[in-house]
N, C-alpha and C positions, 0 to 999 in steps of 0.2 A: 504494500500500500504506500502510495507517495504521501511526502509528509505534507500536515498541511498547511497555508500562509496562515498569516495573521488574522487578517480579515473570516477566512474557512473556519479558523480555530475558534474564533468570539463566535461565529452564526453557529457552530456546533455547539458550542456551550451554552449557548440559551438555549438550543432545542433539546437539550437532554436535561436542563432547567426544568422546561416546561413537563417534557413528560413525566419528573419525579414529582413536580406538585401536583399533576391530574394521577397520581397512582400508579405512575408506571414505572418498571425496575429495569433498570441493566445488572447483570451479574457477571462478571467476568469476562465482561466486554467493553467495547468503548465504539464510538463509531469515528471514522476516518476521512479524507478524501481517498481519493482513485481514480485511473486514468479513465475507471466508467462513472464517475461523479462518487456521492460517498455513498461509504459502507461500511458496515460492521465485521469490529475485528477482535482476534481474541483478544484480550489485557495482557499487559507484562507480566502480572503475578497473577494469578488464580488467589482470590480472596479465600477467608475461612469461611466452612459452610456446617450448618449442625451435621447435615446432611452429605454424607462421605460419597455417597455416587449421584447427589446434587448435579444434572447436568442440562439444567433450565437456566439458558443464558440471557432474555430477554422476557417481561411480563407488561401486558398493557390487558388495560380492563377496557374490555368491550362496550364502555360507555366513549371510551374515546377513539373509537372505528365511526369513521363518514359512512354510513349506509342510509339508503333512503328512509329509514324512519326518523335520523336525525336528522334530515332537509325538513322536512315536514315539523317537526316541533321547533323547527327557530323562527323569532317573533318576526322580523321581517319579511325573510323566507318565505318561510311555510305556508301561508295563508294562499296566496299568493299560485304556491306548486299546489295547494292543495286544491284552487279551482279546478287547474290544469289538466291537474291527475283526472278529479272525479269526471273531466268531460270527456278525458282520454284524448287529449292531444300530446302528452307527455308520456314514456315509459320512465321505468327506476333509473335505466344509467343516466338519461336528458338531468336528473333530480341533480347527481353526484356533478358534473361535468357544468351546469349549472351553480350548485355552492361554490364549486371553488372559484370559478371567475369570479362571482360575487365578492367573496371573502378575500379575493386578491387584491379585488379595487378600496377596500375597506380600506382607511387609513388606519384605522383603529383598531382592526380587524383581531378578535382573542386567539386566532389561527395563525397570526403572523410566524411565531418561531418555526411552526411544521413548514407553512407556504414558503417561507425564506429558504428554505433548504431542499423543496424541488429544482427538481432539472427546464431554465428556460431556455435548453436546444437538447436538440431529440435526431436517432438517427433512421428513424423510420422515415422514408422517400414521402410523406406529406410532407415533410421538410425538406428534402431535396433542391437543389440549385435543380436552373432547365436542363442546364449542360448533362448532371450526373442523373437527373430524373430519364433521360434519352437512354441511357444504358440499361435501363428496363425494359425500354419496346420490344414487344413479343412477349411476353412475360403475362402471365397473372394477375401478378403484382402493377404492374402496369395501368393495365383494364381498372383495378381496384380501386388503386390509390387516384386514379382520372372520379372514379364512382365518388367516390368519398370528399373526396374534396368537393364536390356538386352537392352532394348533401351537407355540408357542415355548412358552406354558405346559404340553402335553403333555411336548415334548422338557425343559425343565426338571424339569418335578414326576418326571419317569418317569426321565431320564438325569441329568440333571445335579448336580439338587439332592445326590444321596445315593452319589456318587463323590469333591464338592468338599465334602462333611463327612468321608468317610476320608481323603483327602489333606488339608485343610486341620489335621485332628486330628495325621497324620504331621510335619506341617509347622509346628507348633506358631503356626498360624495362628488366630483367630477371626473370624465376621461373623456378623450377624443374616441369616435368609433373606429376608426382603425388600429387603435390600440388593442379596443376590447376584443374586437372580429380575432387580434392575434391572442389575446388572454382565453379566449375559448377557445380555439385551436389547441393551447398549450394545455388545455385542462382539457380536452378530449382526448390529449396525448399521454396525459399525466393519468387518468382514469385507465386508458387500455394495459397503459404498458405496469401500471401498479394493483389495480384492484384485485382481490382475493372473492373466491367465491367462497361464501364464510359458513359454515354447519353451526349455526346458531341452537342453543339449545332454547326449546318452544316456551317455556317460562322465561325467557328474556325478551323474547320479543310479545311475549304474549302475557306481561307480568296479572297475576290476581289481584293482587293489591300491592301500595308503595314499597311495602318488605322484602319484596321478590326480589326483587333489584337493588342495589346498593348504589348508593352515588359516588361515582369512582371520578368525576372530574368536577374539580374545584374551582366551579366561574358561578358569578354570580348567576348565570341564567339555567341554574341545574336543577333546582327546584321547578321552574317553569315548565322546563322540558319532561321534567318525570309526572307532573302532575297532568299532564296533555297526554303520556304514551296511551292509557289503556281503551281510552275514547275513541285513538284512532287507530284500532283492532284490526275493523273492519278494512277501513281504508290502507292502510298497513298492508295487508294479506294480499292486494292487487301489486305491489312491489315489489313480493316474494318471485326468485328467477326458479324455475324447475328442479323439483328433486332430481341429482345426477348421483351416480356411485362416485366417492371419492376417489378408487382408483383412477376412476375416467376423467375426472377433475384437477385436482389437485394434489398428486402425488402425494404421499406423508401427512398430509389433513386428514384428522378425526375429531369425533366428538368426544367426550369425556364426559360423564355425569347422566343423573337417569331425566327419561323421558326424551320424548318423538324430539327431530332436528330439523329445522328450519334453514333452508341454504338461500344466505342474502348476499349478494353484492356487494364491496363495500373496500375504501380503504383501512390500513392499519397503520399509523405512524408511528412509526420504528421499526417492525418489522417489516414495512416496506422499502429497506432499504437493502436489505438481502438482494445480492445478484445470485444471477442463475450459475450453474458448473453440471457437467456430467457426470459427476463424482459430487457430491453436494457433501459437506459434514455438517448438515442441521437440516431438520425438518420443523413444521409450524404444527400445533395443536389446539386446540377449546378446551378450555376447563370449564365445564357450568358446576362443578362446586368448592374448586378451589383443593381437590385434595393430591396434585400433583404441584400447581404452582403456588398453593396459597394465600391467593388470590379469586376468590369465587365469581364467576360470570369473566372469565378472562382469555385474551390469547398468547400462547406462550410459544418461545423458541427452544428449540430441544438438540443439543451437542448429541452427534451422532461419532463424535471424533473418535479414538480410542487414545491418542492422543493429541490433545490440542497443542497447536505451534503459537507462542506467541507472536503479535502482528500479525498472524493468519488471518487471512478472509473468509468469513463466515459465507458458505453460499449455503442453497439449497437450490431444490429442483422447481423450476416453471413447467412440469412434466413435458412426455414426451414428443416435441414439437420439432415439425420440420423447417429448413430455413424461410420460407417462403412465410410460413408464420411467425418466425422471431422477427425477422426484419420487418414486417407488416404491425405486427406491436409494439415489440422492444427497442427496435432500433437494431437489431446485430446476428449474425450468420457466426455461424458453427463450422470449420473445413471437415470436409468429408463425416458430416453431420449422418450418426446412426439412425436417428430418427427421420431422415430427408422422405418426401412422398410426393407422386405426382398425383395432381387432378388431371383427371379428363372426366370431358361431358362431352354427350353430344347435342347440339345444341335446340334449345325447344321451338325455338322460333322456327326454325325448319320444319317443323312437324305437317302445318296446313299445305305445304307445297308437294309432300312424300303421297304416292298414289293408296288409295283406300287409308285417307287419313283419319274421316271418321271410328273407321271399324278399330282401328291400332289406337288410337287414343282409347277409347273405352276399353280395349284388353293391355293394355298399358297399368289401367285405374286397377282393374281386376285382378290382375295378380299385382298390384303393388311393385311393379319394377322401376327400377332407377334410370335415371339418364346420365347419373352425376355418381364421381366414385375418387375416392383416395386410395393409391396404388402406393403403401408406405414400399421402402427398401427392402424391408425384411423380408417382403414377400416373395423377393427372389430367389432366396435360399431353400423355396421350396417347388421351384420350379425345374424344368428344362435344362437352365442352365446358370446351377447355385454358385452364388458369389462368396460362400463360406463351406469346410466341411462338415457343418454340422449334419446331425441326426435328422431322420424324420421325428416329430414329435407327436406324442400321443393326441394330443388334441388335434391337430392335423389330419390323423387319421378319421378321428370320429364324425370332423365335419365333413369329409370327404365320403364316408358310410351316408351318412345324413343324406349326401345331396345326392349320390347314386341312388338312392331309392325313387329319386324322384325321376328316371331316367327308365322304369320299368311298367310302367304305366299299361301298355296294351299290346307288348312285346312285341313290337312293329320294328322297333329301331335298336339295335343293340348297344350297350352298355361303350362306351369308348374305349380304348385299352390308354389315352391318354387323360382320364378324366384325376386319375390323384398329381397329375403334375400341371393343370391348370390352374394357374396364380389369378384370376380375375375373377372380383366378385360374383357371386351367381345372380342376384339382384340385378346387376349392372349387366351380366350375360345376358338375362330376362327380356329386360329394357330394345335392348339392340337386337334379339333375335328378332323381336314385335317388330321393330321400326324394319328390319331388311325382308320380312317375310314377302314371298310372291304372291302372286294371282291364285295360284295352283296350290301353293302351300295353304291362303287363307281358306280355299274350298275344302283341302283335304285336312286341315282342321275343324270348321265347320262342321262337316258329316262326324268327325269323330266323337266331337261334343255331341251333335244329338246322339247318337246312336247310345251315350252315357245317359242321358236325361230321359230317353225312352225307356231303358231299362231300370232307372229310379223315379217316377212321373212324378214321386211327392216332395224329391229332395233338388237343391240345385249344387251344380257343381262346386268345388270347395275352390281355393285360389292355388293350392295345391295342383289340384285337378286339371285345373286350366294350364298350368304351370307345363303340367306335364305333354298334356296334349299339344303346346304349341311343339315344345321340345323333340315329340315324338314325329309332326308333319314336316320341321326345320331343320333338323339337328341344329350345329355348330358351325356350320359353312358362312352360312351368311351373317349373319353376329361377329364371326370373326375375321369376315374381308371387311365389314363396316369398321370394327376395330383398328384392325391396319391402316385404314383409308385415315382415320381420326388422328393416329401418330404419327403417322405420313406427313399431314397437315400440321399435327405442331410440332414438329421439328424442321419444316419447311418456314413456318412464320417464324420460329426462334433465331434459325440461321440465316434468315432475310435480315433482318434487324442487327446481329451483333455477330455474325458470324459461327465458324463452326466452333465443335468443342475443344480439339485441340487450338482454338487461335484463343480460346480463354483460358485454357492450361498455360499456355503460353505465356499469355500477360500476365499472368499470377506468379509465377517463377522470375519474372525478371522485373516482380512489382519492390516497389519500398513505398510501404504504407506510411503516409505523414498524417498525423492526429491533431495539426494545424495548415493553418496555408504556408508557414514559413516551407522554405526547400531548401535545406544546409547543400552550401555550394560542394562540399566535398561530396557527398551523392554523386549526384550532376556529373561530377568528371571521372566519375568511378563507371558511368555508363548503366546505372541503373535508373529503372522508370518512374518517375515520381506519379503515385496516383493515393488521392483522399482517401479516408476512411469509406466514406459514401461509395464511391466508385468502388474501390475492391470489394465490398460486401454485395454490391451488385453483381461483379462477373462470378466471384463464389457461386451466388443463389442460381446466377445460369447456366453458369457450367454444370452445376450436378443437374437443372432441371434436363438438358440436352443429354446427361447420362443418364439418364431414366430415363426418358423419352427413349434413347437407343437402345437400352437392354429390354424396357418391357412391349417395344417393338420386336425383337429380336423372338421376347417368347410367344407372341400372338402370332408371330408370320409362322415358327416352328408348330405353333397347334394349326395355323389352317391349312397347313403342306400337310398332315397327320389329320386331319378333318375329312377333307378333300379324298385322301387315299383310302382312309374307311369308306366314304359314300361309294367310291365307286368298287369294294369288292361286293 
């Protein structure tokens, strides 16, 4: 961790100020600068603990997490979001992404120590120069970040702008709107790239009476705020983002303490200052009754080290994310990232143009198949042509039994001999066998379903069923030349745009990444290439998309040469 100036030192020292008088504990940490902004790191000494395998390095009480229930009980705020909400012009993030700009213009603002210590530059391509923004064409990312930016100035000019000129007039506040248009940008950047999906336990968000809750932050307006929660229950509940499994979420997040869990949204200050690593030595947890952090209603940070380094960087895991989504949130790319994945879709717009569109949209709806599909890495290793030696794995197999059944249907069509080395979801197979079916295949599915409904007159066929019988009149031929047609296609617009894969292996080898605009002349005549942070995490993110695109082309051409050669014995 770099040390930090003068100025870093004082802003960090009120921010860890503020978090001990709102109730919140550092333990055998401190927080730092760093060449990714600051972060928490271990202490020189490990203090004394009663507690000998004590390895809770960080505790804030979940009265001082921004989630939308605290938008909604602040007195200027709230009233305010809480039209908004009940008319449904507003979701929960709009709530979060909304305080903070607010709270950033506050002069006075009781948020300032936290706000002072965000990041105001970000390396996710909404920030992008034009120049480095161009190194994206072709890309996802690209399309995306064009998406979003149209929307952030919708949601501004339309919501934002002309709520934070009533409040800010209330609030004996001023700003120019160009200012603010950038204060929300950075607070829709500050919200993606920080927010935790939080396992709230249901008595904190859903307190009985005042006792349930303890008052964990020391501002004058915390009495107001607790005596408004229970009122707004109801309203509250429309906030709450989808129960997801933790693993699917937030790696290393659990709840702790009894009764059902409520997963909100929301920032944490101080543990959101955790960077990411692939090796992480800490994970985040809930206590709802204080008998891990001792702190009841709290969220705490948990040393997974076996031994801690002093001056080490606390990281933990933003789970398993491919580069296309760190740089899309975070600001930053992984080399040769394990978790990298490609999308392909094929595109919906197309649909009214493809012959018997009607009929294929509605067997589309029917068996629930996809158009849209993430092809992670891993998935190669169980294909045609594996990029590791590992094993087959038992789960592997099951799914693979699974989906063979569905392949027996009216024993019309036999069983594929390459169906356990097919890497592409079957969902996503579904999708695309519907869209390439013929004239000839739609009739001789047609007869096959009646001929099913004739023989059960009271039952209809299941999604299964349909599943099968398309399977049974199509096989795999044409699903899998529309596939190749589809990779064909994006690694023709990838390499339109930026070139092939080897000219960005290339540049990345004879790169020297500068993390300013300065360019030390010794570089320079050493003959290597000076290119930004920005621009190198770009050709990173394309170079692997262009190696996926190649390899899971490579296993969809080898199924449809093996397709093709089944059909015709």
């Amino acid at each position: 961790m770099a040390a930090a100036t003068s100025e870093e030192g004082a802003k960090v020292q009120v921010f860890v100020d503020w978090l001990q008088v709102n109730g919140a504990e550092l333990r055998g940490c401190t927080i730092n600068s760093s060449p990714k902004g600051f972060g928490i790191i271990f202490a020189e000494a490990q203090g004394s603990s009663d507690d000998d395998d004590d390895d809770v390095l960080v505790v804030v009480p979940l009265e001082l997490a921004i989630t939308p229930m605290r938008v909604l009980q602040e007195p200027l705020l709230g009233p305010e979001c809480r039209s908004m909400f009940e008319q449904g012009h507003v979701d929960d993030r709009f709530l979060i992404i909304l305080f903070l700009t607010f709270e950033r213009l506050r002069p006075l603002s009781s948020w300032k120590p936290y706000l002072d210590m965000l990041p105001t530059r970000f390396g996710n391509p909404l920030w992008f120069s034009d120049d480095d923004f161009l190194e994206l064409k072709g890309t996802n990312l690209y399309d995306a970040t064009l998406l979003q930016k149209k929307k952030l100035l919708s949601l501004y000019h339309d919501k934002v702008e002309p709520l934070l000129k009533k409040l800010l007039l209330l609030d004996g506040a001023s700003e120019s709107d160009l200012e603010t248009l950038f204060r929300c940008a950075r607070a829709n950047s500050v919200f993606w790239s920080r927010a935790l999906n939080l396992p709230l336990p249901h008595s904190f968000v859903f307190p009985q009476n005042q006792e349930d809750v303890g008052g964990c932050q020391s501002t004058p307006e915390t009495d107001s705020h607790q005596k408004g929660k229970s009122l707004l229950s109801v309203l509250l509940f429309l906030c709450l983002v989808p129960v997801f499994k933790i693993q699917d979420q937030v790696p290393g997040a659990t709840s702790v303490g009894s009764g059902d869990t409520v997963w909100v949204e929301g920032l944490v200050p101080g543990i959101d200052f955790c960077n990411h690593d692939l090796k992480p030595v800490a994970t985040w947890e809930v206590d709802g009754t204080g008998s891990i952090s001792k702190v009841p209603f709290s969220m705490y940070l948990l040393s997974v080290a076996q031994n801690p380094i002093p001056n080490k960087e606390i990281t933990i895991s933003y789970g398993n994310k491919g580069n296309e989504e760190l740089l899309y949130l975070y600001g930053f790319v992984i080399e040769n990232n394990p978790d990298d994945y490609l999308m392909v879709h094929y595109p919906v717009e197309a649909i009214p143009s493809i012959p018997f569109s009607d009929s294929k949209g509605q067997l589309l709806e029917a068996q629930k198949a996809q158009l849209r599909c993430l092809l992670p890495k891993s998935l190669l290793d169980h294909g045609f042509f594996p990029q590791t030696t590992s094993k087959v794995r038992e789960s592997d197999e099951k799914g693979t039994a699974a989906r063979s059944c569905n392949f027996s249907w009216s024993g019309q069509r036999k069983t594929p001999s390459y169906v356990n080395k097919l890497v592409f979801p079957e969902d996503f197979m579904t999708g695309l066998r519907t869209i390439a079916m013929q004239e000839d295949e739609i009739y001789k599915f047609s007869a096959m379903l009646e001929e099913l409904v004739e023989s059960r007159p009271d039952e209809q066929p299941s999604e299964t069923e349909v599943r099968m019988a398309v399977w049974e009149a199509c096989g795999d031929s044409g699903a899998l030349q529309l596939l190749v047609d589809l990779l064909n296609a994006k690694m023709m617009k990838l390499e339109e745009n930026s070139g092939s894969e080897e000219q960005d292996a290339g540049l990345l080898e004879e790169a020297c990444v500068l993390e300013s605009h300065e360019q030390p002349r010794e570089l320079e005549e050493e003959g290597k290439r000076m290119m930004n942070r920005n621009k190198w995490s770009s050709v990173v993110y394309r170079r692997g998309q262009k190696q996926l695109t190649r390899l899971f082309l490579k296993e969809a051409e080898h199924a449809l040469h093996l397709s093709l050669s089944s059909d015709h014995c």
